[in-house]
N, C-alpha and C positions, 0 to 999 in steps of 0.2 A: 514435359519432363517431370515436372512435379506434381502429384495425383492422389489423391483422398482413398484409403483404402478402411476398410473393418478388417480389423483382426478379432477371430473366436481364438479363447484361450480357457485352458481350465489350471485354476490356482487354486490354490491350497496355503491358508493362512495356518500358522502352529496356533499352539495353546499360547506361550509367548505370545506373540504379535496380539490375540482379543484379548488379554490381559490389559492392554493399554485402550481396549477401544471403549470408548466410555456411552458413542450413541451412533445413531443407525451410519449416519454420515461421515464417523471415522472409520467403521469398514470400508465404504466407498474408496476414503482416500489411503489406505492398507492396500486397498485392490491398485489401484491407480499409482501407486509410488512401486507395487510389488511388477506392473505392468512398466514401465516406465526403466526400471536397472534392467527388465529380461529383454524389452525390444528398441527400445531409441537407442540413439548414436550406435547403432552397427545394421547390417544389413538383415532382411527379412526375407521371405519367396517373393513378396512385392517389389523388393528395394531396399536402399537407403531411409532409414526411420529418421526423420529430423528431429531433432531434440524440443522438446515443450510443447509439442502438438496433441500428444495420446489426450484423450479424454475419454471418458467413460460412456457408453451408450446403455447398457441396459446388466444385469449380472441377478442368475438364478439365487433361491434359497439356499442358505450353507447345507450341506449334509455330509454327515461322514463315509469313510469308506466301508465298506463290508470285508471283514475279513483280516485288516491289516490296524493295529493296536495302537495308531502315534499321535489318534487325539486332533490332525488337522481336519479344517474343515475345510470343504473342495466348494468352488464355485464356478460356472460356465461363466463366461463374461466377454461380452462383444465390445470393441475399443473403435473410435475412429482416429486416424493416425494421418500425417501428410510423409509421402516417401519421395524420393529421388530413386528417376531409374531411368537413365538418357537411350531414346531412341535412336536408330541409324539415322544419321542428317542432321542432330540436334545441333545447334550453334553454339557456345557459351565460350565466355572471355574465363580468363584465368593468369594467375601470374606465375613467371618460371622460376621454378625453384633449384632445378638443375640444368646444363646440357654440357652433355657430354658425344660421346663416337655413336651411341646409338640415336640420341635425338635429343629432343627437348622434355622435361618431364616438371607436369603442370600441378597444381593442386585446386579442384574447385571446392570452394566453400568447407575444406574438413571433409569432404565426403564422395566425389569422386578424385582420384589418382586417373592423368591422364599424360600416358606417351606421345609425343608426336613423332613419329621416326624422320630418322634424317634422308634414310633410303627413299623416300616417297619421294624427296625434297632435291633432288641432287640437282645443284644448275641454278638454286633457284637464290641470287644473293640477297634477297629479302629475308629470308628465312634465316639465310646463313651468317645475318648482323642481328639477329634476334641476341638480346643480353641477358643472363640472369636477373630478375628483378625488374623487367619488365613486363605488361600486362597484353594478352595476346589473342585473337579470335581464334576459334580451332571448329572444326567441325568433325563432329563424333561418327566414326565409322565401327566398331564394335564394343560391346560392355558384356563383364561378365563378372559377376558374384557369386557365393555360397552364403546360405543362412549364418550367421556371426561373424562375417566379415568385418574389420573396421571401416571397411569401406571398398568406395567401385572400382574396379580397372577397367580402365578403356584407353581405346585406340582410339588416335582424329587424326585429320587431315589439318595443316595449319590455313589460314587463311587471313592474314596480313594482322598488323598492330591493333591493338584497340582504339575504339575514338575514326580511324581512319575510312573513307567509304571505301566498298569493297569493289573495284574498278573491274566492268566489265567490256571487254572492246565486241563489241557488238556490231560488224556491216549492216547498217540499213539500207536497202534496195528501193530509192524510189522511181519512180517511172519517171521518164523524161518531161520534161514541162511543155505544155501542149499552149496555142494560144489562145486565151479566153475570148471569146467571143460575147461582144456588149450583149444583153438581151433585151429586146424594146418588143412592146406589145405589141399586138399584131392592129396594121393600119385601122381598122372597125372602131376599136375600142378609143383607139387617140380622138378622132371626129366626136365620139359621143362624150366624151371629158370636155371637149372644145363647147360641144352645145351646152352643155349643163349651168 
């Protein structure tokens, strides 16, 4: 669920911002703070951007634009970033922040929003003694974002309290108990043990 992505990005520092850069290594960090307000804490095509992850990998010579008079200087710049972006299946605990008639609605970590509907549930009094403000497994069946989202929506299935095993009743089929038969070596071998 969580996954190392590059992002290519082309920025463009004004006249303002090199005004303050005094050596090679505060453009770096101009890049990286300019990178940092445009992709962490909201979502990207990758995912969920975590907060403090961005780092800088590599970023071309500044040049200017052709054509266009405002003095910034643009640079290509490859970032490595950690995102959030839950597959169908994914497991993750979370605490409820609401329930109401349509279900339970979970928050993970600031960064997925996650429904559990109650229509999935119906029958089921586990679910239906879930409390706000308790902490709950859910298992994720759809996610969907757009680039600057605050964050994910997704749908799960619930699957019992946290901390708790998740009980499987399982029939095992074993075959009827047959009777062991002692095994003793065959008469030959006993006489030659005897002579020895």
């Amino acid at each position: 669920m969580e996954y190392t992505v590059v992002f290519e990005e082309k920025v463009a520092l004004t006249p303002r911002d090199m005004n303050s850069v005094v050596e090679v290594n505060s453009i770096d960090m101009k890049i990286l703070d300019y990178l940092k307000n445009k992709l962490e804490k909201k979502c990207s095509n990758h995912g969920y951007v975590l907060p403090d992850t961005l780092r800088l990998l590599s970023r071309s010579n500044g040049f200017f634009e052709n054509g266009r008079f405002t003095g910034n200087i643009l640079y290509y710049v490859q970032a490595q970033g950690r995102v959030y972006n839950p597959a169908h299946g994914t497991v993750l605990e979370g605490k409820v922040l609401k329930k109401n008639n349509m279900g339970l609605y979970v928050v993970y970590e600031n960064a997925i929003r996650i429904l559990v509907p109650r229509d999935l549930h119906i029958g089921d009094d586990e679910y239906d003694s879930v409390n706000v403000g308790e902490t709950i497994r859910m298992e994720i069946r759809k996610s969907r974002f757009q680039v600057n989202d605050p964050f994910i929506l997704s749908v799960a299935v619930y699957r019992g309290r946290a901390g708790e095993e998740e009980t499987q009743e399982e029939e095992s089929i074993t075959p009827p108990a047959e009777e062991e038969e002692s095994i003793s070596p065959p008469p030959e071998e006993e006489e030659e043990e005897e002579t020895a």
